[in-house]
C-alpha positions in Angstrom: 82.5 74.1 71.6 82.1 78.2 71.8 81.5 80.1 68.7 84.8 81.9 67.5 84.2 85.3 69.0 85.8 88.0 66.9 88.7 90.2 67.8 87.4 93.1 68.6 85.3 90.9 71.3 88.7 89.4 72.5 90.3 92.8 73.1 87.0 94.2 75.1 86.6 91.1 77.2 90.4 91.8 78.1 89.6 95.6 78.9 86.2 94.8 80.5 88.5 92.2 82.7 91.0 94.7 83.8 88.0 97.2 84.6 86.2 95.0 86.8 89.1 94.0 89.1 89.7 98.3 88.9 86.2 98.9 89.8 85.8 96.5 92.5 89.4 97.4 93.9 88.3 101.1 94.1 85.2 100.2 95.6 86.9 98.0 98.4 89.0 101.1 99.2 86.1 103.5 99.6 85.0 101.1 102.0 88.0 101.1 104.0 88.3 105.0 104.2 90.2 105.9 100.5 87.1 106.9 98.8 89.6 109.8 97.3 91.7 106.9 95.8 91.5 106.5 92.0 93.2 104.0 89.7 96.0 106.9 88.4 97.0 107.2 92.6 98.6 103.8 92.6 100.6 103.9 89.6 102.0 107.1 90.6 102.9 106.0 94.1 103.8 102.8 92.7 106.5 104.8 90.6 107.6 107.4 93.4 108.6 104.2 95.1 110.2 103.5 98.4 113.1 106.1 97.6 111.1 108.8 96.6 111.3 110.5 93.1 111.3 113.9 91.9 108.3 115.4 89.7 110.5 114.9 86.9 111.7 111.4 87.1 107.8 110.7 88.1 106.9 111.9 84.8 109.5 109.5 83.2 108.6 107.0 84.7 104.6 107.5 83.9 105.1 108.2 80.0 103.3 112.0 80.9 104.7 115.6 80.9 106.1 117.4 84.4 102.9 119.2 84.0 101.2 116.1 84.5 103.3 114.7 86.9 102.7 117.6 89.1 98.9 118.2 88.8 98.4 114.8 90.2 101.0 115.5 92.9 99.0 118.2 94.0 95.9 116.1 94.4 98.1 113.2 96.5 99.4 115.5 98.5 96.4 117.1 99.4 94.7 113.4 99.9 97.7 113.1 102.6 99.5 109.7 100.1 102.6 111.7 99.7 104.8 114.6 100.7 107.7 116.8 99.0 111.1 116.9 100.9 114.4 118.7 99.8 116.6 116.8 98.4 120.0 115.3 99.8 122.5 116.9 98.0 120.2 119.7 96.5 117.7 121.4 98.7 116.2 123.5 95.6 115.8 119.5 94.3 112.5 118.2 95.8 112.0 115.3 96.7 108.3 113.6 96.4 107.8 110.3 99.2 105.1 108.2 100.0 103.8 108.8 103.4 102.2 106.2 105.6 98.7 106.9 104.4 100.2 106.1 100.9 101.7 103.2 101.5 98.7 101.7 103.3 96.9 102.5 100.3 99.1 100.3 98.1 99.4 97.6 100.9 95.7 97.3 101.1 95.7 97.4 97.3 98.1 94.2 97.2 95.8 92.1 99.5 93.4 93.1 96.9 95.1 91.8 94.0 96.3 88.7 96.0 92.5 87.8 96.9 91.2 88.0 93.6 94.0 86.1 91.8 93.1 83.6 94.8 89.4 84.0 93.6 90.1 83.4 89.8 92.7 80.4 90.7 89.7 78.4 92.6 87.3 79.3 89.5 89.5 78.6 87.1 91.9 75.6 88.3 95.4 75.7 88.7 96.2 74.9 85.0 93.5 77.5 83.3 94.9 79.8 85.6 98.9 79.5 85.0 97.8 79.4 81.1 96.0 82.3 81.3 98.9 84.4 83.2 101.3 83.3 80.8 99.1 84.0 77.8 98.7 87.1 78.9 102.4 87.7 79.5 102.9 86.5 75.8 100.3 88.8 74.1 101.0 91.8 76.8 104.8 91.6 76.1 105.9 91.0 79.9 104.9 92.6 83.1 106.7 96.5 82.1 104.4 99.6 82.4 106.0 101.4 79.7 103.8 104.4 79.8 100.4 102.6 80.8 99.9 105.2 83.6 100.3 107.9 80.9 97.9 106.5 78.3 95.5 105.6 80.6 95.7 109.8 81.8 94.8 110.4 77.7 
């Protein structure tokens, strides 16, 4: 049987976990031509979403300040992930969408994710597996962001 590890063990293994799969995503994207990508990028296009969001509702939705919101905007935009529009019934509103580039980003991204959680289900077994995603679930209080994107930004 393992020694008892100690919590503050428990909590880094969980952090080292979640920077692994980061890392190894990131590097994966490099390799495919988004060597610009960093982990912030996906959360924020993740929360622009298909309908497009203003800077404001962005920084809602990311736990951070407009301020925030709109100094990474600036870098996405310039790496070609997103672009403003005016918006529908206000053209002084603008608009922030995805663009094609962005959403291949996430796309690739997902195949990522899908692999790995492949790779762990083969290492692990079916049952490990399952127990572990719904351990996780349990200790992480479900599958909401809150503001992750923000305190990750801190």
């Amino acid at each position: 049987m393992p020694e008892p590890r100690h919590g503050f063990d428990v909590v880094f293994l969980l952090g080292c976990a979640f920077r692994q799969v980061i890392d190894d995503l990131h590097r994966d994207l490099a390799a495919r031509g988004y060597a610009e990508a960093r982990p912030i990028h996906g959360f924020v296009l993740q929360a622009i979403g298909p309908q497009g969001a203003t800077i404001s509702e962005l920084g809602r939705r990311l736990g951070v300040s407009k301020q925030a919101a709109a100094k990474t905007v600036r870098t996405l935009e310039t790496a070609g992930y997103l672009s403003r529009h005016p918006g529908i019934d206000d053209g002084r509103v603008v608009l922030l969408r995805r663009t094609a580039h962005g959403d291949e980003m996430l796309a690739l991204s997902a195949r990522f994710f899908e692999a790995r959680m492949r790779e762990w289900r083969r290492v692990l077994g079916e049952e490990r597996f399952d127990a572990m995603v719904e351990t996780l679930a349990v200790i992480g209080g479900g599958t909401s962001l809150g503001d992750f994107p923000g305190w990750l930004n801190q």
